[in-house]
C-alpha positions in Angstrom: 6.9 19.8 21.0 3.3 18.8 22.4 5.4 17.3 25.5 6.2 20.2 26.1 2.9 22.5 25.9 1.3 19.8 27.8 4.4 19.7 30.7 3.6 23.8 30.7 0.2 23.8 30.7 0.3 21.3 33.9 2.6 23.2 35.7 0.6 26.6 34.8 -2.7 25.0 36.3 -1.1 23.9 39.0 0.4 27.2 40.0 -3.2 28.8 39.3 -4.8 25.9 41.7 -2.5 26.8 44.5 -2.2 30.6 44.3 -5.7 31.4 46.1 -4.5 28.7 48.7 -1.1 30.7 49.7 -2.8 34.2 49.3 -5.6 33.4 51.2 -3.5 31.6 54.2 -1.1 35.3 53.9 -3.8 37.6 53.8 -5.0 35.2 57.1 -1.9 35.6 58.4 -1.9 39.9 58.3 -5.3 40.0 59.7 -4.5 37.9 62.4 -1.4 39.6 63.5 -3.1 42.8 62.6 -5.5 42.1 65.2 -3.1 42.5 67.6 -2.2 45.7 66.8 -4.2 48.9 68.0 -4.4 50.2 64.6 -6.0 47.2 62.7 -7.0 49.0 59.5 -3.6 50.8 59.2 -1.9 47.7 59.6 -4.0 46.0 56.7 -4.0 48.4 54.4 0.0 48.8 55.1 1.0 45.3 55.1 -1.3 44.4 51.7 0.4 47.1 49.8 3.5 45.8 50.1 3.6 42.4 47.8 6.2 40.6 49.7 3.8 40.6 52.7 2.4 37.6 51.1 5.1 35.2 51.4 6.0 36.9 55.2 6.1 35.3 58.6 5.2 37.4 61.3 8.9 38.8 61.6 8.6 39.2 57.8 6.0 41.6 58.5 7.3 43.3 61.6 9.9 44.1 58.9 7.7 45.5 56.5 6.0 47.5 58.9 9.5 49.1 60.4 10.1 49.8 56.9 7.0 52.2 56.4 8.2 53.5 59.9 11.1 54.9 58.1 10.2 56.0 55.2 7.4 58.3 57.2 10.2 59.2 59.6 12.6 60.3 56.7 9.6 61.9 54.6 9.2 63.9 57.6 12.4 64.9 58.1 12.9 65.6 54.3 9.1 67.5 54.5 10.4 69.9 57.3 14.3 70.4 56.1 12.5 71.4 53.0 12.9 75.4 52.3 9.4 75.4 51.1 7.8 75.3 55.0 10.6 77.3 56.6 9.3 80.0 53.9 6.0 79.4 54.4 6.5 79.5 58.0 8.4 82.7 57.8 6.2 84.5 55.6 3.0 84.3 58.0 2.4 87.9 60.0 5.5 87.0 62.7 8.2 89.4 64.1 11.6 88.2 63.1 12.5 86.8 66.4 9.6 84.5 66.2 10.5 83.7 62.4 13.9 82.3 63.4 12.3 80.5 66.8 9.9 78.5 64.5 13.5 78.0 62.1 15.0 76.7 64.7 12.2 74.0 66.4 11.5 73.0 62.4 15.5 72.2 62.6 15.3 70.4 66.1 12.5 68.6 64.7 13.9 67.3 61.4 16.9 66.2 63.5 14.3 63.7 65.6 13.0 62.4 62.7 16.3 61.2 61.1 16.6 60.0 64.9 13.7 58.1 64.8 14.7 56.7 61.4 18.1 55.9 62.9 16.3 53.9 65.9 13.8 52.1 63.8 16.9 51.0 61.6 18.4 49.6 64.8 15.4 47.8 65.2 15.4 46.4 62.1 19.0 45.2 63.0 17.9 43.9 66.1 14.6 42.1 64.6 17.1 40.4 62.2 19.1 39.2 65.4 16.4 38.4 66.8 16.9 40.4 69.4 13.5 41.0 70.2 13.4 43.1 73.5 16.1 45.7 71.9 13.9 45.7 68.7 10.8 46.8 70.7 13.0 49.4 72.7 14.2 51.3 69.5 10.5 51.3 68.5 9.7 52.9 71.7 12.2 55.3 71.1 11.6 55.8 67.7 8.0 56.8 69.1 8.8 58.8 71.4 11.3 61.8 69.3 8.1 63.3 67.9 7.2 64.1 71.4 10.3 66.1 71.9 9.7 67.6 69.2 5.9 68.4 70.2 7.4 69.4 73.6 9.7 72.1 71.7 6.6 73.7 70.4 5.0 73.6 73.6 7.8 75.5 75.7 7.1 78.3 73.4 3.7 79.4 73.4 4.2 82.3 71.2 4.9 80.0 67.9 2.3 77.7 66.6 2.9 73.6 66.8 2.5 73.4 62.5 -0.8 71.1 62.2 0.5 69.3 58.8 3.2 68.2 61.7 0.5 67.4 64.0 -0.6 65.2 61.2 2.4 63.6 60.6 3.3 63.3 63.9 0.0 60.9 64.8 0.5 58.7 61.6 4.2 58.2 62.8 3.1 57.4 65.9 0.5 55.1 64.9 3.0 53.0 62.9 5.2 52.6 65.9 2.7 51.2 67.6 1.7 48.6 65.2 5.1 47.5 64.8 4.9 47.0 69.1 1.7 45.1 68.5 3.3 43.0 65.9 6.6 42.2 68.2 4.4 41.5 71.0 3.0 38.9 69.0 6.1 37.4 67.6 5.7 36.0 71.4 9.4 37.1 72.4 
C-alpha cells in the first residue's frame, strides 16, 4: 500500500514540477504569435480563454481563433434574425416603407453573417488541409460580408446603419484579421 502512495505522490510532484514549464512555454507561444497580429490584446485575451490554447501549435491556434470568428459571425446573424431588433427597429418614429427597408437590410445582413460563418468554416477545412493560401482567402472573405452589409445601409441614406451592428461589425472584423496575422505567421 505505501508503494503505492509513494509511486503517486512521485508522479503528482512531477506533474506539479513540469506544469509552470509547459504553461509558461504556451502562454510564450500566444504572445509571440499574437505579436504578429494587429490586434495583440484581442488575440491574448482570446486565445488564453480558451484552455486548449495551451497545448496548441500555431495552427492549433489559428483554429481557435477561426472558431471565435464563428461563433461572432453566427451570434450576429442569430442577434439580427432575432424578432427582438426588427421590433425595435420598427417601432422607432419611421413611415412604413422605411420600416420594411430597415426589415429587409437586417435580413440581407443576417444572411452575410451565416456567409461569413460558412467561409471561416471553409477555412477551417482548408487550415486542416493545410491549405494555407485558401485558408487565408475564406478569411478575407469572411471579412469582407460585413462590408456588404455596411454598403446596404449606406445606399440608403434615409435608414440608419444600427450602431450595436457597427459594434459588431468592427469586433468581427478585428478577429479576421488576427486569424490573417496568425496564418501569415504559420510561414505558408
Amino acid at each position: 500500500m505505501s508503494y503505492c502512495y509513494c509511486f503517486l505522490l512521485i508522479n503528482l510532484v512531477f506533474l506539479i514540477s513540469i506544469q509552470p514549464t509547459i504553461s509558461s512555454s504556451s502562454v510564450d507561444l500566444i504572445q509571440k504569435t499574437c505579436k504578429s497580429t494587429k490586434y495583440y490584446d484581442l488575440c491574448v485575451s482570446s486565445l488564453k480563454s480558451d484552455s486548449t490554447s495551451l497545448k496548441a501549435d500555431t495552427k492549433g491556434l489559428a483554429t481557435i481563433m477561426i472558431k471565435v470568428g464563428m461563433v461572432n459571425a453566427t451570434a450576429t446573424n442569430s442577434y439580427l434574425s432575432s424578432k427582438l431588433l426588427l421590433n425595435t427597429s420598427s417601432s422607432n418614429n419611421t413611415t412604413n416603407n422605411d420600416t420594411i427597408l430597415m426589415k429587409k437590410l437586417l435580413k440581407d445582413c443576417a444572411e452575410k453573417y451565416g456567409f461569413a460563418a460558412n467561409a471561416l468554416q471553409s477555412s477551417l477545412q482548408d487550415l486542416n488541409d493545410e491549405v494555407y493560401d485558401y485558408a487565408y482567402m475564406h478569411v478575407m472573405a469572411a471579412a469582407d460580408y460585413p462590408n456588404v452589409c455596411h454598403n446596404g445601409f449606406k445606399r440608403n441614406p434615409g435608414v440608419v446603419y444600427p450602431p450595436q451592428l457597427a459594434i459588431r461589425e468592427d469586433g468581427f472584423k478585428h478577429i479576421c484579421d488576427v486569424v490573417l496575422g496568425i496564418l501569415d505567421a504559420l510561414g505558408w
